[in-house]
Structure formats: structure tokens, C-alpha cells
C-alpha positions, 0 to 999 in steps of 0.5 A: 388449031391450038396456039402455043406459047412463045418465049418472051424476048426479055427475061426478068422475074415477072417473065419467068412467073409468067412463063411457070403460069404458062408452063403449069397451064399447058401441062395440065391441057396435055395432062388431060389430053393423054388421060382422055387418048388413054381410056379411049385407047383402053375402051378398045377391044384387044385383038393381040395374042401373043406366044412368049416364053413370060407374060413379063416380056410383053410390054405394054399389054392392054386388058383382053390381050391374050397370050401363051406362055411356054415357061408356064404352058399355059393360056393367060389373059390380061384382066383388070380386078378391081382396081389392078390390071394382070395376067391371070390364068386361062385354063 
């Protein structure tokens, strides 16, 4: 179980660098713990088709999703190249 800091009862300036310290630590321990949820989230297969009248309109689609968009007629998937992630076309 992880243990969180507490607040010191005094404040003086050597409390408040040591809280930035605390501070700075403890971001860079959740930084690092959503980037790991991320790729584990992104490493999953997508099972989401969607019928939108814009691919714009979807929120936060992840690569493999599919969906329809009535505006364009068309199958559109959301596929990574290279380093950028968009919709492309299906058909």
C-alpha cells in the first residue's frame, strides 16, 4: 500500500522546499503510473464500432476502433502512422 504525505503542522521556508520536493516526487510516481495504464490500455485490441454522422465527434478513440460516418458514407478506422494516430479510410 502506498504511503501519502501529510502536510507539516508548521510552515517555514525549509517546509515549503521540502513539501516542492514531496510534491515533484509524487508527480513524477503518478506521471509514470498513467503512462504505464496508458500503453497498457492502448495495447488492447479495440472492439468499438461507431455510427457518427463526423469521426470528430468521437471522443477519445483508440487505435483499431471503427466506425461509420454518414457525413462522408463511409468506413473509417482509427490507425497510427508512424508516429500520428488518425482516421483513415476503410473503403
Amino acid at each position: 500500500m502506498a504511503r501519502y504525505p501529510t502536510l507539516p503542522f508548521t510552515i517555514n521556508a525549509e517546509t515549503v522546499e521540502q513539501m516542492y520536493r514531496e510534491i515533484q516526487r509524487w508527480s513524477s510516481v503518478l506521471v509514470n503510473d498513467l503512462d504505464s495504464r496508458d500503453m497498457e490500455i492502448d495495447s488492447m485490441p479495440s472492439t468499438n464500432i461507431y455510427r457518427v454522422v463526423t469521426v470528430t465527434s468521437i471522443g477519445r478513440p483508440r487505435k483499431g476502433d471503427i466506425a461509420y460516418s454518414g457525413s462522408s458514407g463511409k468506413f473509417k478506422g482509427y490507425v497510427s502512422n508512424g508516429s500520428t494516430t488518425e482516421w483513415q479510410d476503410l473503403n
